[in-house]
N, C-alpha and C positions, 0 to 999 in steps of 0.2 A: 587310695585315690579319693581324697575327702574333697568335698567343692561345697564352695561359702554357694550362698542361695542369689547366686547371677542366672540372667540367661545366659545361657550356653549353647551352641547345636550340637547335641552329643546325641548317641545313641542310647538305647536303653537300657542297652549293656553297659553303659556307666552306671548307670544308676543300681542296674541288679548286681555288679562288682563293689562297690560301696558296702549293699546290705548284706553280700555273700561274705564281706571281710567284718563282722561284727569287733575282731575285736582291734580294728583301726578307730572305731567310735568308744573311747571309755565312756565311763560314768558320771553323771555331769556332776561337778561341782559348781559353787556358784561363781568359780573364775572361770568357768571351761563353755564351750560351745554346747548348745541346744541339740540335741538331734530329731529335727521334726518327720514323723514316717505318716509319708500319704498312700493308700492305696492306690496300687493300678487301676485306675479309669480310663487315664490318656496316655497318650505315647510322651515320653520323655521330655520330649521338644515342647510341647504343648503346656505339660505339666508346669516346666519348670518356668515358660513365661508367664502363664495365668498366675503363679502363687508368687513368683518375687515381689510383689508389693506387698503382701498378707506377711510375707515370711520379713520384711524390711519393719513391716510395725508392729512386728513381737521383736526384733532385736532391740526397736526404742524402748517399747515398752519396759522390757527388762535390762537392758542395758549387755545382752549376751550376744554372741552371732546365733546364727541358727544355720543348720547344716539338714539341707533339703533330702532326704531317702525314700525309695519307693521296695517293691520286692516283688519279685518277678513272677508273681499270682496272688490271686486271695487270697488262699490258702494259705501261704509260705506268709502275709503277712498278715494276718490272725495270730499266728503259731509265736512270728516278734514280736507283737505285740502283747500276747500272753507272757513271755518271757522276758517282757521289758526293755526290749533293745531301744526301744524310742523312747525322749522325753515328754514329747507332745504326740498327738495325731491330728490328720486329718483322714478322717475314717466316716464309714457308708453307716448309718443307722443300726442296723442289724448287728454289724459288728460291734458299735459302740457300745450298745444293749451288753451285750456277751461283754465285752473288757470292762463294764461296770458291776455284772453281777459276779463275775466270776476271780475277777482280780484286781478289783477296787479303784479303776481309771476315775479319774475325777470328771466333772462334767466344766465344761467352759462357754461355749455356745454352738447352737445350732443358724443351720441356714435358712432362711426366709425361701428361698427356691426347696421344693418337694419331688421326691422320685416318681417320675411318671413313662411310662415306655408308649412306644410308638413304634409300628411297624411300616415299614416302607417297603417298597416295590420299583423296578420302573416301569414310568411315566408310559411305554406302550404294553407294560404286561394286562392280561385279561383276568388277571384278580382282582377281583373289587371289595372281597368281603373276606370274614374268616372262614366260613366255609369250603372257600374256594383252594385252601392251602393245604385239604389234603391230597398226600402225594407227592408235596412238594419241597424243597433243600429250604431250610431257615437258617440263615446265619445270625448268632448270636456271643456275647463279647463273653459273660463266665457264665456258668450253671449255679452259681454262689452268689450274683448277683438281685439285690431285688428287683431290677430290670425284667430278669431272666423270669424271676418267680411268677411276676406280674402277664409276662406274654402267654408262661404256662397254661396261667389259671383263669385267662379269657379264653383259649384257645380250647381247655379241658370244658369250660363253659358252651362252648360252642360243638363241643363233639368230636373234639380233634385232640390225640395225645400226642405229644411232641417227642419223638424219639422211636415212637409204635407207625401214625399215623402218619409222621413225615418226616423226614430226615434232621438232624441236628448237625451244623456244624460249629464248632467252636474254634472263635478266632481269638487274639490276644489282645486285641481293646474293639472298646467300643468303634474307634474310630476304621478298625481294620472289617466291622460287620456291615460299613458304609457303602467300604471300599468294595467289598465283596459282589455288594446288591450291583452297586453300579457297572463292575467290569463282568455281571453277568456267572456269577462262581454259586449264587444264592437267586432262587426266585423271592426271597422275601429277606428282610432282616430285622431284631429285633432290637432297639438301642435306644437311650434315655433322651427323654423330651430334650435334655442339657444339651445335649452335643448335637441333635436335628436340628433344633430354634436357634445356635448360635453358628452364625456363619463364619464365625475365628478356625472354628475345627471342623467345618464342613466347605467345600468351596464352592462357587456361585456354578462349575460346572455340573458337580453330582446332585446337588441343590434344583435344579431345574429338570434335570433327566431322571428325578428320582418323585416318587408322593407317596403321601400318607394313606395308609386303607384303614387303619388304629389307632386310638388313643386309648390308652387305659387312666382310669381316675388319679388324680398324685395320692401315695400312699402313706409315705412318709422325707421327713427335712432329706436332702439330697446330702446333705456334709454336717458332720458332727464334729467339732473339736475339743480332745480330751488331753485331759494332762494325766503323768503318769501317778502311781499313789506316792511315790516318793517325794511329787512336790510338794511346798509347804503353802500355807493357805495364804500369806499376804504374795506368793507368787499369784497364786490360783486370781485373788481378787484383783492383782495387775493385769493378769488375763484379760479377764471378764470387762473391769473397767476401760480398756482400750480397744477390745475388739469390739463393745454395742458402740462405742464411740467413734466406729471408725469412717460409716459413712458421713459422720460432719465435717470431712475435710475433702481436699481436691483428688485425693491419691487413692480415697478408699472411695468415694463417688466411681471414678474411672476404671477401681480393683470391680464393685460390683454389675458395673456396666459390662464389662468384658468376660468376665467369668459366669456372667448370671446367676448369682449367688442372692442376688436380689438385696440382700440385709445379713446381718448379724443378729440373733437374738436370746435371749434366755433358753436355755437349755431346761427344762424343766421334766416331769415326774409321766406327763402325758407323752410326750415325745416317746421317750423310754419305753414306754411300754408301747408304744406303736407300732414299733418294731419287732416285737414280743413273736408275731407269728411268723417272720422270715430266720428267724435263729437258726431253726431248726437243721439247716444244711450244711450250717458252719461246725455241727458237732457230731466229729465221726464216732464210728460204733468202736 
């Protein structure tokens, strides 16, 4: 069940049947479709409307389709991405760090938006601060996220261990750690500035019944996009050449307004290692 990079309302079971059947995606040639693998951040639905413009101007660009896949945790897509099942990514910092030292991904560009976490509550709970959370249920979207890392390590700052001091629960996107806070499942949640500040993937209802107690500093680019080592470099610089170019037109203006992506830009040596201190979780013993 291959799907060109439309919106669709599918579940996300299409998408994790996709990357669970590896080998319905062969190996790209330059007659054959692209297979771009985005981490789970959002739910399906979400995913595949924000990126059909991104994923429309790498087909011009190269002249290829491009077949949109996700994988049905961090972990599991780390793991294809080490093994190559993708030809592109759009992959979280940390990881990209890891798929460039460890198995030679290429760099393409980074996002002008930065991972920063923010914890919510609602609007009549009597937590005001981080102190106040010990004791307390915290929904949070992976433990492999730098989101996650970032609530940890205000939280350990403040005197509070997360999983000792107050409960962890883990839900399966960002967007379900929302969900939680608001239908009352979580006294707090912790989820990336992206998905709170954008009200595409939050709605005006949880949006109001819900507030900020937290902001943590942005850490690092929120999206990395890397191509695989097997591509060749006048791909690589078709890349690059259209994606910094993207917000001069109508379609990439409107891509980064909606996604909050903010820009496209050089990937560079600093990024890379920005990321250098969230690695760490991504590599089991």
């Amino acid at each position: 069940m291959i799907m060109h990079c439309l919106v669709k309302r599918t579940l996300w079971a299409v998408i994790t049947l996709v990357t669970l059947c590896p080998s319905l995606l062969p190996a790209s040639s330059q007659d054959e479709s692209l297979v771009f693998g985005v981490f789970p951040y959002l739910s399906a639905n979400q995913m595949m409307e924000q990126l059909s413009p991104l994923c429309k101007r790498i087909e011009e660009a190269l002249g290829r389709k491009v077949i949109l896949v996700s994988a049905p945790n961090f972990l599991s897509y780390v793991e294809r991405t080490a093994r190559g099942e993708y030809d592109l990514v759009l992959t979280a910092a940390h990881m990209g760090h890891l798929a460039e030292k460890l198995n030679g991904w290429q760099r393409i560009v980074q996002s002008g938006q930065k991972t920063a976490t923010v914890l919510l509550v609602r609007t009549e709970s009597s937590i005001r601060r981080l102190e106040d959370l010990r004791g307390k249920k915290m929904a949070v979207g992976n433990r492999l996220s730098i989101t996650y890392l970032l609530a940890e390590k205000a939280l350990a700052e403040a005197g509070i261990i997360m999983g000792q001091d107050m409960e962890v629960i883990e839900t399966a996107t960002f967007s379900n750690v929302v969900q939680s806070v608001f239908l009352g499942e979580a006294d707090v949640g912790a989820t990336p500035t992206l998905l709170w500040d954008n009200w595409e993937n939050v709605n005006a209802e949880q949006h109001q019944q819900l507030r900020e107690i937290f902001r943590a500093q942005p850490a690092t680019p929120s999206f990395l996009v890397m191509a695989s080592p097997r591509t060749d470099q006048a791909t690589i610089r078709s890349l690059i050449d259209s994606l910094l170019s993207f917000a001069e037109v109508l379609e990439g203006k409107i891509f980064f307004q909606k996604s909050q992506f903010e820009s496209f830009q050089p990937l560079d040596d600093a990024t890379i290692e920005s990321a250098a201190p969230f690695v760490h979780v991504l590599v089991q013993p």
